[in-house]
C-alpha positions as CSV (number, residue, x, y, z in Angstrom):
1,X,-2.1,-22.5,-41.4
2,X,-1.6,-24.0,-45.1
3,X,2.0,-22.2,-45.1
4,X,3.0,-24.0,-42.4
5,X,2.5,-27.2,-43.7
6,X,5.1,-26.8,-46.3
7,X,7.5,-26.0,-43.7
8,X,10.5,-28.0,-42.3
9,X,10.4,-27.5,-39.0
10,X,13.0,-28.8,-36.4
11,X,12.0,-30.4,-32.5
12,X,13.0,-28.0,-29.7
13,X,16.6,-28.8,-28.6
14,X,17.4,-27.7,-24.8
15,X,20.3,-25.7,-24.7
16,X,21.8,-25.7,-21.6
17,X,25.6,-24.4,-20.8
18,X,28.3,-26.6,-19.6
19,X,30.3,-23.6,-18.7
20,X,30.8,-22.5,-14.9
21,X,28.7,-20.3,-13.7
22,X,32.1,-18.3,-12.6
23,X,34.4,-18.9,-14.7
24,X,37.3,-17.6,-13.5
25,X,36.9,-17.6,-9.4
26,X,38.3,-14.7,-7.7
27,X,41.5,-14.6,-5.0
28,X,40.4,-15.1,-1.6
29,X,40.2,-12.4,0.6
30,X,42.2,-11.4,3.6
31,X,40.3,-10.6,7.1
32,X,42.2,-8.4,8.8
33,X,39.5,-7.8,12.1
34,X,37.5,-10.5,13.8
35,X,35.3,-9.8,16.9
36,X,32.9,-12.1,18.6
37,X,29.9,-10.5,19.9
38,X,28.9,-13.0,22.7
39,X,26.2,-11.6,24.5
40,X,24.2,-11.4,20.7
41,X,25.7,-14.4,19.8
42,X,27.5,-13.2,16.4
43,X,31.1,-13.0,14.4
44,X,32.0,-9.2,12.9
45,X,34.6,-9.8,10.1
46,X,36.6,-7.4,8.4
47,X,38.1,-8.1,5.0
48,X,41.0,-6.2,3.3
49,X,38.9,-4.0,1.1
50,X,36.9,-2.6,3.8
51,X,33.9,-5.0,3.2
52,X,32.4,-5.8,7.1
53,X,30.3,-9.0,7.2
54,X,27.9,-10.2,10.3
55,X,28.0,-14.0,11.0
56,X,25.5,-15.4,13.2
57,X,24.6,-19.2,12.8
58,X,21.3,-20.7,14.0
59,X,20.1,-24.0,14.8
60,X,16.3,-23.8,14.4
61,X,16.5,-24.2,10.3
62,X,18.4,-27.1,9.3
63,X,18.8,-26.6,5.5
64,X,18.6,-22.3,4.8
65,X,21.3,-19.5,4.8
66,X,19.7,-15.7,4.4
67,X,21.6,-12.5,3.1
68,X,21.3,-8.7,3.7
69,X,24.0,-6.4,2.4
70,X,24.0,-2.6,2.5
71,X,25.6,0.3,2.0
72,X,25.2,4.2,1.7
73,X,23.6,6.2,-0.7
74,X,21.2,5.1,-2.7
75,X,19.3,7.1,-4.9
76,X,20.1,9.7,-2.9
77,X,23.1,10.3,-4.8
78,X,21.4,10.2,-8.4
79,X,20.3,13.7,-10.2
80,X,16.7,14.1,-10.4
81,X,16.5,13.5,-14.4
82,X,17.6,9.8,-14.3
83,X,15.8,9.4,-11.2
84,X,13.5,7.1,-12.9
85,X,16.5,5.2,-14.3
86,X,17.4,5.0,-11.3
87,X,14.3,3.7,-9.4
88,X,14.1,1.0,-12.2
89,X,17.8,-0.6,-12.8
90,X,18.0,-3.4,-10.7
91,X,14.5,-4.4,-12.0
92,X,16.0,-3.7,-15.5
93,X,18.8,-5.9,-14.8
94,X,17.9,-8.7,-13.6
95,X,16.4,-8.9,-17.0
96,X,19.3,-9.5,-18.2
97,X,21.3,-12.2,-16.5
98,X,24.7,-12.1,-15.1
99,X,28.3,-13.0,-15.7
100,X,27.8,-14.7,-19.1
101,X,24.1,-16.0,-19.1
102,X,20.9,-14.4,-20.4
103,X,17.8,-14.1,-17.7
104,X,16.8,-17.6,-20.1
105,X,20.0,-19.4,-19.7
106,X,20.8,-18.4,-15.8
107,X,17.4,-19.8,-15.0
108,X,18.1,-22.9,-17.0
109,X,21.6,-23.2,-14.8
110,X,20.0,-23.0,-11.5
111,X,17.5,-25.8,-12.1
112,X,17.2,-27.9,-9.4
113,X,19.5,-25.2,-7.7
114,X,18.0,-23.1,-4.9
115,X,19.8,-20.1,-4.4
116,X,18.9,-16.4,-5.0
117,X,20.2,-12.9,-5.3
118,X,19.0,-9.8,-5.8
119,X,20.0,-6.8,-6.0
120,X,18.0,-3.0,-5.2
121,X,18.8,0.6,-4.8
122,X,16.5,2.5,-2.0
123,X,16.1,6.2,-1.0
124,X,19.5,6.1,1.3
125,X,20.8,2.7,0.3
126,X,21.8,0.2,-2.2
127,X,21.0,-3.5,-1.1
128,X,21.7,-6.8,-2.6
129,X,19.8,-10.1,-0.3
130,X,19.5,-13.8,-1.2
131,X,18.8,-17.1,0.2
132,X,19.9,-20.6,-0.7
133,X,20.1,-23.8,1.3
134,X,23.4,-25.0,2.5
135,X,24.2,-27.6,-0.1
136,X,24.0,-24.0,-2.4
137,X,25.7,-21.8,-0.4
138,X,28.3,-21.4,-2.3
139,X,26.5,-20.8,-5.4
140,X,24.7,-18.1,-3.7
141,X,28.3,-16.2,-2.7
142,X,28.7,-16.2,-7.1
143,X,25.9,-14.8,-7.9
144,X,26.4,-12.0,-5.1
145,X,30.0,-11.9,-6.8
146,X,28.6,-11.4,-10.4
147,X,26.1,-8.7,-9.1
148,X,29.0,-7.0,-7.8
149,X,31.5,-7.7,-11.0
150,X,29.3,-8.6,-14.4
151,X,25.9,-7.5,-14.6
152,X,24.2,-7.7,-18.0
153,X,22.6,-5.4,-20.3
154,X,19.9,-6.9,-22.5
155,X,17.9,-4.9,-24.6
156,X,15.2,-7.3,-26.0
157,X,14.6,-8.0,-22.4
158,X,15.0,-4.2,-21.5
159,X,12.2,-3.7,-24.3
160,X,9.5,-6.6,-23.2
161,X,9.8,-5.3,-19.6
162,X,9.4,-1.3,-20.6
163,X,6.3,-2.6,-22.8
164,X,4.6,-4.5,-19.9
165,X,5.8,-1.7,-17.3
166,X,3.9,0.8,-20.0
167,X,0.5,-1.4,-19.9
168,X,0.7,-2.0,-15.9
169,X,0.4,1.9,-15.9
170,X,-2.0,2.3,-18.0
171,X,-4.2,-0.2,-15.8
172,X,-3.2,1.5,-12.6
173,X,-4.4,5.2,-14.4
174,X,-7.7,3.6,-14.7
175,X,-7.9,3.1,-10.8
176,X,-9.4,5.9,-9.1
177,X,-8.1,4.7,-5.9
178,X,-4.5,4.9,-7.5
179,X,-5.1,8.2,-8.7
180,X,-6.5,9.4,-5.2
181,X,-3.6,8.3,-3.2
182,X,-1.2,9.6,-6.2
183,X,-2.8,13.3,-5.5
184,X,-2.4,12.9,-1.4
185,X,0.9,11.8,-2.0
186,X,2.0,15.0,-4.8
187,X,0.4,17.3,-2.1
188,X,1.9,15.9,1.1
189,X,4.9,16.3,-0.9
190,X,4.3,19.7,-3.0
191,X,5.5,17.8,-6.3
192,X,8.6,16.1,-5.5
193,X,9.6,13.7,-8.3
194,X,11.0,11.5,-5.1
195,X,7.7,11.0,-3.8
196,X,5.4,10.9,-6.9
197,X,3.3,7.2,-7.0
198,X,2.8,6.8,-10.5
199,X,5.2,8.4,-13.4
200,X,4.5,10.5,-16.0
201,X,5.2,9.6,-19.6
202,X,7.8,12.2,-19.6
203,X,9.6,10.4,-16.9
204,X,9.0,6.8,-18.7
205,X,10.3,8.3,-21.6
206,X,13.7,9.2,-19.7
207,X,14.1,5.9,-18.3
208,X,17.3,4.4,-20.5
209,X,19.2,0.8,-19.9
210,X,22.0,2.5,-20.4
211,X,21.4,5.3,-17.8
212,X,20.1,2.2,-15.6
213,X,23.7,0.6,-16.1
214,X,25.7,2.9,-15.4
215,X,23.8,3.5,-12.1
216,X,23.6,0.4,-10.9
217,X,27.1,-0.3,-11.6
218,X,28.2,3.0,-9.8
219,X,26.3,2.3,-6.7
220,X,27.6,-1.4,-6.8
221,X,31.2,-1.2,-8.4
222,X,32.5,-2.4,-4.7
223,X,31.9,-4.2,-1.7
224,X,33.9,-1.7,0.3
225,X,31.5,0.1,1.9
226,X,29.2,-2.9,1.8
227,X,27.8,-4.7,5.3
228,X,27.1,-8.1,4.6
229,X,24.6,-9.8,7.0
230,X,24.0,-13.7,7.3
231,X,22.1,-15.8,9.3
232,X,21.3,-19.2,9.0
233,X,22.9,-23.0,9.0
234,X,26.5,-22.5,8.6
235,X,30.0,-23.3,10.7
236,X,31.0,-19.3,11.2
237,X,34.9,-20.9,10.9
């Protein structure tokens, strides 16, 4: 407290980027299938790169468009040992931002913004979904873009979260009820790391953001295998 005083200490500037959030926009692509499903009401598109995308507009929400995109594999596909690497990247992540903004500076973009994407990696599936509102819409479509193309690694982030993460189990090993349905679960499945509720340290200890990268990347490096859902308040043309 008397240190301070002798201080010189400067008001908080707001630093917010004038940049794009895309700054260079990609070609358009080419849809070489289009099929309308009239008795469901819906538009099946096929681009180019093999990317298939369901269209179906509604007229009971004036101002929301909602995403689901999917594809194959999941973390089905990843070797047991960076299976918690695995479980964990898009939470790790989104830590870190995409394109070229920080988790602190993308937030500071979107202000007054509403539109959302995420992405996640399942059992037998990698998934991104979002939302925004149709004044955002296309905002929404960049951020699925970056997902796809620049996510970023950040390690002080990577750090806070694998603190926090460490804490949160600690809290749940105090929980009896945790640590009865964790025994069910290691039974019903005789051990399984795929199964297993609550980690070990071993397995914290081999979760890596480098690991998580390159896993997350790999499983979403394309949209060609990718099928894109969206419902909402949108002209399908």
């Amino acid at each position: 407290i008397n240190s301070v005083k002798d201080k010189k200490l400067s008001p908080y500037v707001e630093n917010v980027s004038d940049a794009p959030l895309l700054a260079v926009k990609p070609a358009p692509g080419e849809i070489v299938k289009s099929i309308i499903n009239k008795e469901l009401g819906y538009t099946e598109v096929t681009f180019k790169n093999g990317a298939v995308v369901i269209l179906k507009s509604t007229d009971f929400k004036n101002d929301e468009i909602n995403f689901a995109a999917y594809s194959p594999g999941g973390l089905s596909l990843i070797p047991t040992d960076d299976l918690m690497s695995g479980q964990l990247a898009a939470t790790l992540l989104q830590q870190g931002g995409v394109g070229d903004f920080d988790l602190i500076s993308l937030k500071k973009k979107l202000t007054g913004v509403r539109a959302s994407v995420s992405p996640m990696i399942q059992q037998l599936t990698e998934n991104m979904k979002g939302a925004s509102n149709v004044k955002d819409f296309e905002t929404l479509l960049q951020l699925n873009y970056l997902w796809f193309t620049k996510p970023r690694k950040d390690v002080e982030a990577y750090n806070a979260f694998m603190d926090k993460y460490k804490n949160q189990l600690k809290n749940i090993m105090a929980n009896p009820q945790y640590i009865f349905m964790d025994s069910i679960t290691r039974m019903a499945y005789n051990n399984n790391p795929r199964a297993i509720m609550i980690p070990s340290e071993k397995q914290i200890e081999s979760v890596s953001l480098d690991k998580a990268y390159t896993i997350l990347t790999d499983r979403i490096k394309d949209a060609s295998d990718f099928k894109f859902f969206f419902v909402g308040s949108f002209n399908i043309d």
